[in-house]
C-alpha positions as CSV (number, residue, x, y, z in Angstrom):
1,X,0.0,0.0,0.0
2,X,2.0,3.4,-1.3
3,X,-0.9,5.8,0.1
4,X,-0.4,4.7,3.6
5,X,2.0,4.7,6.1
6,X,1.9,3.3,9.8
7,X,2.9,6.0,12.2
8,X,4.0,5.2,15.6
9,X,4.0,7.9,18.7
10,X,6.3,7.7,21.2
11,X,5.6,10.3,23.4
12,X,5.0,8.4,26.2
13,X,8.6,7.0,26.0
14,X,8.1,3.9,27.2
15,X,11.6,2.8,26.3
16,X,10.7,-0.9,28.2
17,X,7.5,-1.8,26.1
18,X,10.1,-0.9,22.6
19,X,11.0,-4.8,22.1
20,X,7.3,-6.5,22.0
21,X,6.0,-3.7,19.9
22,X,8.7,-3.6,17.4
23,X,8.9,-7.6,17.7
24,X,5.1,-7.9,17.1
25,X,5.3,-5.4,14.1
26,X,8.0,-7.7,12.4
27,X,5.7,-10.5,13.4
28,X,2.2,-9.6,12.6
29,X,2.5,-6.1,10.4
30,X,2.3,-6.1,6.8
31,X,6.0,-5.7,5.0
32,X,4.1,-3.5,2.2
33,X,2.7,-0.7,4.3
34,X,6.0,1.7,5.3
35,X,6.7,2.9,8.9
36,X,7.8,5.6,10.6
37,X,8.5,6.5,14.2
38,X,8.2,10.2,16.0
39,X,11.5,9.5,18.3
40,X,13.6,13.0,19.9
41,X,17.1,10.9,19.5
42,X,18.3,7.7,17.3
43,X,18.1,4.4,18.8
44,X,19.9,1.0,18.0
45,X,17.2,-0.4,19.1
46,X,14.5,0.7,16.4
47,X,14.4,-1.5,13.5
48,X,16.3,-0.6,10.0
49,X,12.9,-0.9,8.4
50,X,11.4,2.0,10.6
51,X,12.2,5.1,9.3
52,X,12.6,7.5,12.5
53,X,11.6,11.1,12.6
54,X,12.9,13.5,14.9
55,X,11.2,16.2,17.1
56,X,12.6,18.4,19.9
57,X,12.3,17.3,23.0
58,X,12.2,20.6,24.9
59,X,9.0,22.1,22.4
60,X,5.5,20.9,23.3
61,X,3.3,17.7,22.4
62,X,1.7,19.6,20.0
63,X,4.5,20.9,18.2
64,X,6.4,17.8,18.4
65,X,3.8,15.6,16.4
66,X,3.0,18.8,14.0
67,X,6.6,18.8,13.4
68,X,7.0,15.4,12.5
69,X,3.6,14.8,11.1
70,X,4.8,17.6,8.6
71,X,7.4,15.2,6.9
72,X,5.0,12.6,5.7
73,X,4.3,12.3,2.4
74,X,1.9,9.5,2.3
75,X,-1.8,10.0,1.9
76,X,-3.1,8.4,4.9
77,X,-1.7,7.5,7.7
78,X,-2.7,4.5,10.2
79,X,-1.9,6.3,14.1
80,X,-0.5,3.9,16.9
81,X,1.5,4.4,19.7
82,X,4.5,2.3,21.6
83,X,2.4,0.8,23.6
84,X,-0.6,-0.7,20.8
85,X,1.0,-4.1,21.2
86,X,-0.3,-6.2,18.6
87,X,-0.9,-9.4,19.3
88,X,-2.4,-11.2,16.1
89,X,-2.0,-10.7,12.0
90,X,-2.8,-7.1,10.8
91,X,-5.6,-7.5,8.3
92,X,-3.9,-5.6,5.3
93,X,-7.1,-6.4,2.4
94,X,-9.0,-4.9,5.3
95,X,-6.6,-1.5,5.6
96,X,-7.1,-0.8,2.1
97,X,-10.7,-1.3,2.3
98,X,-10.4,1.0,4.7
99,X,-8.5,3.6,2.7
100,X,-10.8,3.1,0.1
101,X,-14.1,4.2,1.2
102,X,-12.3,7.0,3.2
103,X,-11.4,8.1,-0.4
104,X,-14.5,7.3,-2.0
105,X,-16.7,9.3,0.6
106,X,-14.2,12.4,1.3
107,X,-14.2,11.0,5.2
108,X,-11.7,12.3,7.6
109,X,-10.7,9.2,9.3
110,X,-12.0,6.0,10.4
111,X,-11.3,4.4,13.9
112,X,-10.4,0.6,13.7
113,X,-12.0,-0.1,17.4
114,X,-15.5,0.9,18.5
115,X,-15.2,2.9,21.6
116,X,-17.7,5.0,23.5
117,X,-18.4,6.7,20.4
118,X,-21.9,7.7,19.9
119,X,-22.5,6.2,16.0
120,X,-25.2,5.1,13.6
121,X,-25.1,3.0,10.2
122,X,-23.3,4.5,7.3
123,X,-24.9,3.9,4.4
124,X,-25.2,0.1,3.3
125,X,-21.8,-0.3,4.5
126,X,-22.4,-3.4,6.8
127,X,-19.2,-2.8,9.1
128,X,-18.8,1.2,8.9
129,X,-20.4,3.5,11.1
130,X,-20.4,7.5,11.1
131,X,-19.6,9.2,14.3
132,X,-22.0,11.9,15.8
133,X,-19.4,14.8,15.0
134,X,-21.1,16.5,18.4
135,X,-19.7,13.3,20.9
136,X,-16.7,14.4,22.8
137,X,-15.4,11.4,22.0
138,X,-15.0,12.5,18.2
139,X,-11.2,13.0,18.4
140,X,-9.2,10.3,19.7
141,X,-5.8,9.4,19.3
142,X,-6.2,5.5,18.9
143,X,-5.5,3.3,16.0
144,X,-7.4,5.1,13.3
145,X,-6.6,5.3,9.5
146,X,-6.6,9.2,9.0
147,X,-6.9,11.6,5.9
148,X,-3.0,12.9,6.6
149,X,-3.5,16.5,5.5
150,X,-6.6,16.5,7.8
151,X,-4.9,14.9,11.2
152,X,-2.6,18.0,10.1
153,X,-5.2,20.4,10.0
154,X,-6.4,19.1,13.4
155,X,-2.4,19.9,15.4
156,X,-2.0,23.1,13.3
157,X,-5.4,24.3,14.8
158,X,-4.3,23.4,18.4
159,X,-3.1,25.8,20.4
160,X,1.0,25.7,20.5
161,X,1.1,24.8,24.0
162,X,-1.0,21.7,24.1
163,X,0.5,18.6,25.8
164,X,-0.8,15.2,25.0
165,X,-3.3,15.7,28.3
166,X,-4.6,19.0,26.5
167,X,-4.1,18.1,23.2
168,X,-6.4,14.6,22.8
169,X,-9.1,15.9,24.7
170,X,-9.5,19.1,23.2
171,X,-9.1,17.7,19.7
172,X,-13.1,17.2,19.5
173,X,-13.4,20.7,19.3
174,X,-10.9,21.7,17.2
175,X,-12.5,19.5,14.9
176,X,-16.1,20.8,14.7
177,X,-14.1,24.3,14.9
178,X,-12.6,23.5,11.6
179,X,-15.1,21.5,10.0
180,X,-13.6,18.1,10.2
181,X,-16.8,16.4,10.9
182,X,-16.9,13.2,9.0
183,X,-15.4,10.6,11.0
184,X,-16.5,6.8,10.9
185,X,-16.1,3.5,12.8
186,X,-15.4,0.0,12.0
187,X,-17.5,-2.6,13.9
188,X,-17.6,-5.9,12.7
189,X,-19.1,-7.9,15.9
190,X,-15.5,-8.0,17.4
191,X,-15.9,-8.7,21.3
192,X,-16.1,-5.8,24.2
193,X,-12.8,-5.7,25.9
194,X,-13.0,-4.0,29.4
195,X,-16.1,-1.0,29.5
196,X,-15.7,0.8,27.0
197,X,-14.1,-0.8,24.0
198,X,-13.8,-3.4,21.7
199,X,-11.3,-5.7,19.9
200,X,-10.2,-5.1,17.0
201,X,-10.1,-7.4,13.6
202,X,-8.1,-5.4,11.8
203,X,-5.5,-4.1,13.7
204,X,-5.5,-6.4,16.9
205,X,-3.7,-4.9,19.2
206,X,-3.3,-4.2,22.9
207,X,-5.2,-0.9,23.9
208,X,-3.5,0.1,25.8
209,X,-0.3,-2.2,27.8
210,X,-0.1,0.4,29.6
211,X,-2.4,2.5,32.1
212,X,-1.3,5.0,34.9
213,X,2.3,4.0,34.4
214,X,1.5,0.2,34.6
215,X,0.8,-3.1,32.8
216,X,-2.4,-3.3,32.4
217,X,-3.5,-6.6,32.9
218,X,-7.0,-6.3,33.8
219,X,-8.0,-6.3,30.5
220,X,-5.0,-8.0,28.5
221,X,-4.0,-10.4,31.0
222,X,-3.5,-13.7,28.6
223,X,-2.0,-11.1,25.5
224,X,0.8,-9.3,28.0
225,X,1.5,-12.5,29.9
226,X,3.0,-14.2,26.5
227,X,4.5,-10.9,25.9
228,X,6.3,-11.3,29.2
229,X,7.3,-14.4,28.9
230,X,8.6,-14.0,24.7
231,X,10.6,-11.0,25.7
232,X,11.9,-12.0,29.1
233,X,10.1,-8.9,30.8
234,X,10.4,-8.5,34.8
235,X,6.6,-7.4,34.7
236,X,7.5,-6.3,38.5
237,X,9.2,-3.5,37.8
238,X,6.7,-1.6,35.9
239,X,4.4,-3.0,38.3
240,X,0.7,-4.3,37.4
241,X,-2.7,-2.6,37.2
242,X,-5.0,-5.2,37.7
C-alpha cells in the first residue's frame, strides 16, 4: 500500500514496552505498508525498516507531532503508539478497504476499534459506522486510519502549548471548529474488551499495555502474559494494574 504509512508515537517514552512492539510489528505487520516513528534521539534499538523522525524534545506535544507529522508524504496515515502491542495478524485487504471508502466518501478518518463513540449506520456499509461529530469522543488518538492533511489540520489548529493531556481531549473541538466532521467506525461484531471498547479485527492490538504507568493486565492479562514471557520482561518492575 503506497498511500499509507503506519505511524507510531512515542511520546510516552516507554523505552521498556520498545522490544514486543517492534517484535510484534516484524511478526504480525504487513511488509508493504512503510513505517515511521516520531522519536527526539536515534536508537539502536528501532528496527532498519522504521524510518525514525525527529522532534525536539524541549518544544511541546503539540508541536512535536505537528513537526514530525509535517514530513510525511503518504496519503493516509494509520496512528498507533508504543504501547498498541499487537498481538495477532494485521488484516492488510481490510486497511485498504479502509482507505478506500475513506477516499470514495471524502471522510476524515476512520477508527479501527468501536469505543464510546456515539455512531449510527453508514450507508449500506455493513461494518462502517459515522460518528455523531457533536460526541466528545469525536477525536481520539487510537488506531485510526486518518486523511493525513486532515490529522494536520487538526495539530496546526491546536493551540502551540497543548500537551498530549490537553491536546487529545481538546481535539473534539478543534475539529467541529474547523469542519472536520466526517469521521466513521469500523464494527464488525468484534468482542467488548473492558467498559468501553472493543477488539479489534483489523488491527488487533493491545489498547493500551499500559495504564497510569502500569501493565495493564485487567484487560489483556492472557495477551501481556505471552509478551512477558517472549521478551523475558520483569513485569515487577513496571508493576501491574490489575
Amino acid at each position: 500500500m503506497e498511500n499509507m504509512a503506519l505511524v507510531i508515537d512515542t511520546n510516552h517514552r516507554y523505552s521498556d514496552v520498545w522490544a514486543p512492539c517492534f517484535g510484534r510489528l516484524e511478526k504480525f505487520f504487513p511488509k508493504s505498508i512503510k513505517k515511521y516513528i516520531f522519536v527526539d534521539i536515534p536508537s539502536e534499538e528501532i528496527p532498519s525498516d522504521i524510518q525514525s523522525i525527529y522532534y525536539d524534545d524541549n518544544e511541546t506535544y503539540r508541536n512535536q507531532f505537528l513537526s514530525c507529522l509535517q514530513q510525511i508524504e503518504e496519503d493516509y496515515i494509520l496512528y498507533s503508539s508504543e504501547d498498541y502491542i499487537l498481538y495477532d495478524h494485521v488484516q492488510e485487504y481490510k486497511l485498504q478497504y479502509v482507505v478506500n471508502i475513506l477516499e470514495e466518501n471524502s471522510a476524515n478518518f476512520m477508527k479501527l476499534i468501536k469505543g464510546p463513540e456515539y455512531v449510527s449506520r453508514y450507508r449500506n456499509y455493513p461494518d462502517i459506522f459515522e460518528i455523531n461529530p457533536a460526541d466528545g469522543n469525536f477525536f481520539a488518538q487510537q488506531a485510526s486510519v486518518w486523511n493525513t492533511k486532515d490529522f494536520k489540520k487538526v495539530f496546526e489548529a491546536s493551540p502551540s502549548t497543548n500537551g498530549r493531556m490537553q491536546q487529545e481531549p481538546g481535539g473534539s473541538n478543534i475539529c467541529r471548529q474547523i469542519g472536520i466532521n466526517k469521521g466513521l467506525q469500523y464494527y464488525s461484531g468484534e468482542d467488548k474488551r473492558g467498559l468501553l471498547h472493543y477488539n479489534s479485527s483489523i488491527f488487533p492490538y493491545i489498547a493500551t499495555a499500559v495504564v497510569k504507568g502500569k501493565w495493564n493486565i485487567s484487560e489483556y492479562n492472557d495477551e501481556l502474559q505471552e509478551i512477558f514471557q517472549e521478551y523475558n520482561i520483569d513485569a515487577g518492575i513496571r508493576g501491574y494494574n490489575a
